[in-house]
TORKOL-4160 file (C-alpha; in steps of 0.2 Angstrom, whole numbers, padded with zeros to 4 digits, m for minus):
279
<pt num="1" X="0178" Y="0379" Z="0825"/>
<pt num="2" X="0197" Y="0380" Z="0826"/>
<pt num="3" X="0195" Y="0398" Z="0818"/>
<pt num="4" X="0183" Y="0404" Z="0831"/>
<pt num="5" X="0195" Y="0398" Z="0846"/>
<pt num="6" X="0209" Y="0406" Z="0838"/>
<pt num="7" X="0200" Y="0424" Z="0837"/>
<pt num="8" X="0192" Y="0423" Z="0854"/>
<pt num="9" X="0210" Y="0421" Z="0861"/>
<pt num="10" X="0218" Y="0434" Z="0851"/>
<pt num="11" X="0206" Y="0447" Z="0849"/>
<pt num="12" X="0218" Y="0465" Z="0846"/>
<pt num="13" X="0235" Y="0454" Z="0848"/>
<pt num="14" X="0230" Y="0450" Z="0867"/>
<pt num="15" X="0223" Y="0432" Z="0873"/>
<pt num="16" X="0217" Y="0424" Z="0889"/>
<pt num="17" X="0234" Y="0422" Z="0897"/>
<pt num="18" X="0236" Y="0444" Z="0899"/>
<pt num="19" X="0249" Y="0441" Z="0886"/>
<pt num="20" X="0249" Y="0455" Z="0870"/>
<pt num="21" X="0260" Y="0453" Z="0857"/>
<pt num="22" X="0258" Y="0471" Z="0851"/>
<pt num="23" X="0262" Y="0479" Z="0867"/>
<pt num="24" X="0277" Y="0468" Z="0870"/>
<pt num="25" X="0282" Y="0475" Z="0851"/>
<pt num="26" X="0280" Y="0491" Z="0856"/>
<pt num="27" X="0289" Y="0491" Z="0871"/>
<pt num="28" X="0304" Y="0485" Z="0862"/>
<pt num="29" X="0306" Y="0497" Z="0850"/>
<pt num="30" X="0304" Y="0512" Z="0863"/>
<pt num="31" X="0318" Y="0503" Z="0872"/>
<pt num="32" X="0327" Y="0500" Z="0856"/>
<pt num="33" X="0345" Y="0514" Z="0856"/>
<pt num="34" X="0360" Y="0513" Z="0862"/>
<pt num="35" X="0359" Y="0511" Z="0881"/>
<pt num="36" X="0378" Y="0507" Z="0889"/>
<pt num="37" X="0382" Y="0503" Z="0907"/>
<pt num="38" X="0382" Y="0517" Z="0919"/>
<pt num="39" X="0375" Y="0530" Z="0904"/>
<pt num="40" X="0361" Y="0541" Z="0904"/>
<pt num="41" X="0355" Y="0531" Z="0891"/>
<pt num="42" X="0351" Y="0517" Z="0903"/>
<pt num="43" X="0345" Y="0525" Z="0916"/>
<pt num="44" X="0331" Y="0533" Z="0902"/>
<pt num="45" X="0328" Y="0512" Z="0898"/>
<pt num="46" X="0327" Y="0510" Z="0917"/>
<pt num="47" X="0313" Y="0525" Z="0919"/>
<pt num="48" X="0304" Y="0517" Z="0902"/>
<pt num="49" X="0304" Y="0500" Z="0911"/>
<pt num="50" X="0298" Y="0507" Z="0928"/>
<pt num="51" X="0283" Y="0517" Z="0919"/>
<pt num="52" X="0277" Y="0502" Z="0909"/>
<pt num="53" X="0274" Y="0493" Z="0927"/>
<pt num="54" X="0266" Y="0508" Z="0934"/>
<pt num="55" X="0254" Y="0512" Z="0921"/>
<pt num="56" X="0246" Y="0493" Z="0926"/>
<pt num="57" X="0249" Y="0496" Z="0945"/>
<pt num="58" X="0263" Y="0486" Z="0948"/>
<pt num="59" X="0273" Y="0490" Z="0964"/>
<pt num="60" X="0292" Y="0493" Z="0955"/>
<pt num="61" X="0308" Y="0502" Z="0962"/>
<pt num="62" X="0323" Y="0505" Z="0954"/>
<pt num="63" X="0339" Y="0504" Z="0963"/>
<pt num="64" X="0356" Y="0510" Z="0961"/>
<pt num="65" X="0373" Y="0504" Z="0963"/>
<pt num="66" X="0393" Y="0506" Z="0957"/>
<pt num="67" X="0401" Y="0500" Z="0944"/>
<pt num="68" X="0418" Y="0500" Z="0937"/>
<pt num="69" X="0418" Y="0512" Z="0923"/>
<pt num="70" X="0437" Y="0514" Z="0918"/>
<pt num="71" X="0439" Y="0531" Z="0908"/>
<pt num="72" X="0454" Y="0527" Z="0894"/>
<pt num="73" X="0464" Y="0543" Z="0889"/>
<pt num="74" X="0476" Y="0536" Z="0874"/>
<pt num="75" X="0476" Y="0519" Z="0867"/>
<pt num="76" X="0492" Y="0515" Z="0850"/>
<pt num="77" X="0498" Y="0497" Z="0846"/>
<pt num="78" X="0511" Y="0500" Z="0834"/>
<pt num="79" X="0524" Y="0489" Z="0827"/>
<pt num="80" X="0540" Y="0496" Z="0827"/>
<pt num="81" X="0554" Y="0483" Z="0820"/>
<pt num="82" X="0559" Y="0480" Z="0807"/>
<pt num="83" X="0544" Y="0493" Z="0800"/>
<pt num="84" X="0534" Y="0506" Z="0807"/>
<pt num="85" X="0514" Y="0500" Z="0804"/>
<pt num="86" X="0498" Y="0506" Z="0817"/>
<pt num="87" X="0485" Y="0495" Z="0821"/>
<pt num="88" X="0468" Y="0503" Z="0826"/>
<pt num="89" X="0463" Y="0497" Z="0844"/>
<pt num="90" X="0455" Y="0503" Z="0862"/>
<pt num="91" X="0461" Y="0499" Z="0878"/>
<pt num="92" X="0455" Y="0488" Z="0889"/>
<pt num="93" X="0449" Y="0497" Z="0906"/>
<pt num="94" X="0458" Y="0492" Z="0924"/>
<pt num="95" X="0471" Y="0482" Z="0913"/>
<pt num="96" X="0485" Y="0494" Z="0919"/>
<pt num="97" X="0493" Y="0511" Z="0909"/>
<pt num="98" X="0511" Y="0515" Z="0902"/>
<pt num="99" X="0522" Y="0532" Z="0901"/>
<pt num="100" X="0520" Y="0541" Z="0887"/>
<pt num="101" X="0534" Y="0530" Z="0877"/>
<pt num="102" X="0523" Y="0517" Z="0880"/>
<pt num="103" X="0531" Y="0497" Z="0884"/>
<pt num="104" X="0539" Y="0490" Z="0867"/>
<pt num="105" X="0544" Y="0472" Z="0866"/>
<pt num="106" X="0544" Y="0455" Z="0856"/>
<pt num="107" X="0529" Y="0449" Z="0851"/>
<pt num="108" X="0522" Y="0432" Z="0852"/>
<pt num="109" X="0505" Y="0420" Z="0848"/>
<pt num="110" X="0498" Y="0412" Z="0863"/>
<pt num="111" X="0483" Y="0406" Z="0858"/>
<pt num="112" X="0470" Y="0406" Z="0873"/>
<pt num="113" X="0482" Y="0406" Z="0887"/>
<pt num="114" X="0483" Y="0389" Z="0890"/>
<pt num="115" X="0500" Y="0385" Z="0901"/>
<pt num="116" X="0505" Y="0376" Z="0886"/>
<pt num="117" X="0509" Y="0391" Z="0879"/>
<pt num="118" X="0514" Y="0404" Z="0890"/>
<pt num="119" X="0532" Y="0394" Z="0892"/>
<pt num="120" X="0542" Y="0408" Z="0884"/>
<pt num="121" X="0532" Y="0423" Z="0884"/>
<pt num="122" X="0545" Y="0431" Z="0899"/>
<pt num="123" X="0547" Y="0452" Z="0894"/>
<pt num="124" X="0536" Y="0451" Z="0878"/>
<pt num="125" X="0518" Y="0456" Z="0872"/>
<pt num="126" X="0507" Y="0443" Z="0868"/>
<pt num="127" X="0492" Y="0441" Z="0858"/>
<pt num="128" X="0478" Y="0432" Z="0864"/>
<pt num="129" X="0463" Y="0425" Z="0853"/>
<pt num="130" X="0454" Y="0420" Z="0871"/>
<pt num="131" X="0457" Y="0414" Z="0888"/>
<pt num="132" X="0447" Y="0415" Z="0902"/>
<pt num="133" X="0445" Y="0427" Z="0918"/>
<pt num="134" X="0462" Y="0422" Z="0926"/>
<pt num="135" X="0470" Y="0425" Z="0911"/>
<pt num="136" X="0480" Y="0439" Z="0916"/>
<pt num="137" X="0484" Y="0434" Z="0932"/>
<pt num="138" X="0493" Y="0419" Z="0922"/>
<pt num="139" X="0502" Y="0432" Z="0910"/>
<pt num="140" X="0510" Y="0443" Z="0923"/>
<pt num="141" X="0515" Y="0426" Z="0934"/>
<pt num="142" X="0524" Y="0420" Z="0917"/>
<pt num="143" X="0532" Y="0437" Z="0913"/>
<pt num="144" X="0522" Y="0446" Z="0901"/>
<pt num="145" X="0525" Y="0464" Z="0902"/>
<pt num="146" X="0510" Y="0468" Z="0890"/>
<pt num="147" X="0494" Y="0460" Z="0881"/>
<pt num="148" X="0484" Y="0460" Z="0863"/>
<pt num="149" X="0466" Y="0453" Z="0863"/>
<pt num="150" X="0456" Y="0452" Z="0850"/>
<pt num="151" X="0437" Y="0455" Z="0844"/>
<pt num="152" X="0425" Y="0450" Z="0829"/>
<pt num="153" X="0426" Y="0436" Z="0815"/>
<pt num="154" X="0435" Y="0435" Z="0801"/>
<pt num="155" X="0421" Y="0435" Z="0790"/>
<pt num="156" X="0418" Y="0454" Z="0795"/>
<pt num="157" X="0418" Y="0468" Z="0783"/>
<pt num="158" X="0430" Y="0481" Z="0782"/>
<pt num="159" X="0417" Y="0493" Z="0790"/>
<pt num="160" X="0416" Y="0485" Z="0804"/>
<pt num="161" X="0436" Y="0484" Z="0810"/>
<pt num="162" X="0434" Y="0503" Z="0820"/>
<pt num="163" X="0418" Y="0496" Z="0830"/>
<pt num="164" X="0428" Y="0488" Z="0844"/>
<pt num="165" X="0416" Y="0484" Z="0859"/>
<pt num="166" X="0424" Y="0491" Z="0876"/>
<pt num="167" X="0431" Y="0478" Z="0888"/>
<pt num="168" X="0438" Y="0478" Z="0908"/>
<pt num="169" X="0450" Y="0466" Z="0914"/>
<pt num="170" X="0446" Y="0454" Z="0926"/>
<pt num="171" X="0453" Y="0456" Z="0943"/>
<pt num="172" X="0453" Y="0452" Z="0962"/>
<pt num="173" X="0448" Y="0465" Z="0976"/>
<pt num="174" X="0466" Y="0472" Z="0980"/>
<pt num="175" X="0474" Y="0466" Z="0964"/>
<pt num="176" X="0488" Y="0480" Z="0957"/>
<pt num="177" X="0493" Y="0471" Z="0944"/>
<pt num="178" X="0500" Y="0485" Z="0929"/>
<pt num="179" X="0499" Y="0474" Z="0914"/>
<pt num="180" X="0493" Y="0485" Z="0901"/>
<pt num="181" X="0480" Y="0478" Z="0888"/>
<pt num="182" X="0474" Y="0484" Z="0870"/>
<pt num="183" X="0461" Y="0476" Z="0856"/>
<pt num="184" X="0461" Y="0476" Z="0840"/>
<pt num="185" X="0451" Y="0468" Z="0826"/>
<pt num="186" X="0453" Y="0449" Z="0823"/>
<pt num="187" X="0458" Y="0453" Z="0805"/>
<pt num="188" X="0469" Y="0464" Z="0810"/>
<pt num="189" X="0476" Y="0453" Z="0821"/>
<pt num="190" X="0477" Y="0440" Z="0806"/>
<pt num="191" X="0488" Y="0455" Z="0796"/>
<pt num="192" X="0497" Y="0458" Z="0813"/>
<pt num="193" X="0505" Y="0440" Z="0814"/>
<pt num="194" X="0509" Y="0440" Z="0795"/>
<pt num="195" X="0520" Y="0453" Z="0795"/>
<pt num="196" X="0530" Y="0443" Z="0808"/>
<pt num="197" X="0534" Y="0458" Z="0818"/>
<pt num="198" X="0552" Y="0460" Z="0830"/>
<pt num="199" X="0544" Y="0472" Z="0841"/>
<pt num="200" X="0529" Y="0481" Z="0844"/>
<pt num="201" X="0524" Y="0495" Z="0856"/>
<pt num="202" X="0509" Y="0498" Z="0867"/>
<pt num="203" X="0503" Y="0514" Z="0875"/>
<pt num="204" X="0488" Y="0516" Z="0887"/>
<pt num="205" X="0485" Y="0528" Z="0898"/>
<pt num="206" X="0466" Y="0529" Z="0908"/>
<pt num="207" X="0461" Y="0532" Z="0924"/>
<pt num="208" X="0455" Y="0513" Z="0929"/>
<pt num="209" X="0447" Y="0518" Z="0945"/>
<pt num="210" X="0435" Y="0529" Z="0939"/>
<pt num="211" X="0416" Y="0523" Z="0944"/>
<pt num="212" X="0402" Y="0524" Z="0938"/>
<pt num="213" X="0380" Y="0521" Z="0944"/>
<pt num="214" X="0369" Y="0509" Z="0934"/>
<pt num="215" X="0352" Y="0505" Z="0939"/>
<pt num="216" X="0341" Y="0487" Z="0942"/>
<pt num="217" X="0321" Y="0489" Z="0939"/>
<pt num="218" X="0313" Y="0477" Z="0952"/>
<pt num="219" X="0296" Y="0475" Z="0949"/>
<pt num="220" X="0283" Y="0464" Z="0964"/>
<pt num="221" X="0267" Y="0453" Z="0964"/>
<pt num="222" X="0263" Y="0448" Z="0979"/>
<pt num="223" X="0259" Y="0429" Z="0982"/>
<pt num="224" X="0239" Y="0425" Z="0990"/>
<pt num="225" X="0245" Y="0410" Z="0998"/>
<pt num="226" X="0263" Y="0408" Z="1000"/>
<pt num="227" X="0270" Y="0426" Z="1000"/>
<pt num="228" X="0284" Y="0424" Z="1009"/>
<pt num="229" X="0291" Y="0411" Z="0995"/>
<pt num="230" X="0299" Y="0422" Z="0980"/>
<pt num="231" X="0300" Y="0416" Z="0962"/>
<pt num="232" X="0312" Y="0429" Z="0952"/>
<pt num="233" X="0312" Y="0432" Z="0933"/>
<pt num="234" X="0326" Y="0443" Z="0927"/>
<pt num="235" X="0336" Y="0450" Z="0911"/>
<pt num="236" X="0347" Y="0462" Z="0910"/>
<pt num="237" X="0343" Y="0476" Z="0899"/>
<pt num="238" X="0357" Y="0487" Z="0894"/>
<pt num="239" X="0367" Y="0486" Z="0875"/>
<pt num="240" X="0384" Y="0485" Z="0871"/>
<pt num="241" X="0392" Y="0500" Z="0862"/>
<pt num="242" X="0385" Y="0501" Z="0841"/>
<pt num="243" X="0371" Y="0493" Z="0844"/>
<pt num="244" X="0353" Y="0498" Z="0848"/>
<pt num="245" X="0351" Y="0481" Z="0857"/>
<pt num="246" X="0334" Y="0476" Z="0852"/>
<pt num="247" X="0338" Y="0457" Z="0851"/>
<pt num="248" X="0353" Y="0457" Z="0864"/>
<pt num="249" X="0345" Y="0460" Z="0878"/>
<pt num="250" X="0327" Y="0469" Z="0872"/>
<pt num="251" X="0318" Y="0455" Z="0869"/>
<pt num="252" X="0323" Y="0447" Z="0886"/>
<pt num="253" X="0316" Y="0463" Z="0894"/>
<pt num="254" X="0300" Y="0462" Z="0885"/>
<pt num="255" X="0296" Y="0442" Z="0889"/>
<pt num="256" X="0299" Y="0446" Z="0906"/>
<pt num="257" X="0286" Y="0461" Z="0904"/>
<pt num="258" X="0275" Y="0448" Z="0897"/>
<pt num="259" X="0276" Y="0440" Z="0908"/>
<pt num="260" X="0273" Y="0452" Z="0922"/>
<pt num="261" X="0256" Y="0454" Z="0913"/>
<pt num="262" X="0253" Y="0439" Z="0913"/>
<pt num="263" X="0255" Y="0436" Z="0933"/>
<pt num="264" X="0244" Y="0453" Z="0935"/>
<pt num="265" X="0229" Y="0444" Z="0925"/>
<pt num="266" X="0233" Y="0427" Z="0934"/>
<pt num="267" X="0238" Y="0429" Z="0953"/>
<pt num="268" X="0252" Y="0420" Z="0957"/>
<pt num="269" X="0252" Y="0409" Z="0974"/>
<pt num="270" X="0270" Y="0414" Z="0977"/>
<pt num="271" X="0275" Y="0432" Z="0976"/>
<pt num="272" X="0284" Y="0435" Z="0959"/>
<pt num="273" X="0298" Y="0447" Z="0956"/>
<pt num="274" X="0303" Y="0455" Z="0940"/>
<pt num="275" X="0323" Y="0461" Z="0938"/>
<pt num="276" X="0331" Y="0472" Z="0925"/>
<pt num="277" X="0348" Y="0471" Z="0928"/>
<pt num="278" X="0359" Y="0485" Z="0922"/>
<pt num="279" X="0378" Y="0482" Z="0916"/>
């Protein structure tokens, strides 16, 4: 009896609930590449995502809007006493830029930027293993005159020290801080603080007002009773840089897909809303 339940509810991957396993699958590899903020890439997830909706007659829009999308032109950490050794890194976007002899000073640990430990960090660069958004607001009060932060685990391989994922710095609506900001590895930071450098030397150079347009896919059923009242499911559905984003965010975009078919074969009371955000 069980077995006969079971096949009348998943007959070709789809049961009662307009829910389909195999179309949800399907979906997700065809949104499956590389699909950054702001990139053509995205807006081709955003055109995937719009037709899924209109191929079941689903009202769905997409719109557009701006988005920070620094462009960085040169990006070096070197460390210059008492040897000369270069670190692979990338520049973090809106963090500010240097001249082309970049800014040089002593380096020091400060762990997450806690106040405990930005007591002595007066002219110096600082390395940084977390901290949150005000972080650099803190750094440029206590004196720093430039910034390392780090990215991955210690247990990466070897392979995977170049694939540094791009970063912005946080600030506020009119704020001119120039505090220039690079990444590296976390191992290499690991190697960084065991040479027990004298000084090292940052240079960035980007244009961090460049912008850029990214794109939300809104998709509507209309409520029979309540209309006017609005339950929203949303995820966004771009990648970060090296990585086809099939888990982080596809399979978010796909269960909200679902679940859009799942409203379509059982009418919702209250209008339902649907929302892919982009960046």
């Amino acid at each position: 009896k069980s077995r006969k339940i079971k096949s009348y509810l998943f007959k070709k991957g789809e049961n009662i609930m307009g829910l389909d396993k195999n179309r949800a699958f399907d979906v997700l590899k065809k949104i499956s590449f590389e699909r950054i903020a702001g990139t053509e890439k995205e807006l081709e997830c955003a055109h995937i995502l719009e037709e899924e909706c209109k191929k079941v007659g689903v009202d769905v829009v997409i719109e557009e809007f701006e988005i920070d999308t620094p462009e960085i032109y040169e990006a070096k950490l070197t460390v210059t006493k008492p040897e000369t050794v270069s670190f692979h890194c990338i520049g973090i976007g809106r963090s500010g830029q240097t001249g082309d002899e970049g800014i040089s000073g002593p380096l020091v640990y400060v762990e997450n930027g806690m106040d405990a430990n930005l007591l002595d960090v007066k002219g110096k660069i600082v390395l940084l293993t977390g901290g949150g958004p005000d972080v650099m607001e803190k750094l440029k009060k206590a004196g720093a005159i430039g910034y390392i932060s780090t990215h991955g685990s210690l247990f990466d391989s070897e392979e995977m020290i170049p694939e540094l994922r791009t970063r912005n710095a946080f600030k506020k609506p009119g704020d001119d801080t120039n505090l220039p900001g690079v990444v590296i590895h976390i191992i290499d930071a690991q190697k960084l603080l065991r040479m027990h450098p004298e000084e090292v030397n940052i240079v960035l150079k980007q244009d961090g007002d460049k912008k850029g347009i990214s794109h939300n896919v809104i998709a509507t059923i209309p409520g029979t009773d309540l209309p006017e009242e609005i339950v929203a499911y949303s995820a966004h559905f771009d990648s970060v840089i090296y990585s086809s984003g099939a888990w982080d965010n596809g399979t978010g975009s796909i269960t909200i897909l679902e679940l859009m078919h799942h409203f379509l074969a059982n009418s919702p009371r209250r209008t339902v809303k649907f929302i892919w955000c982009g960046s």
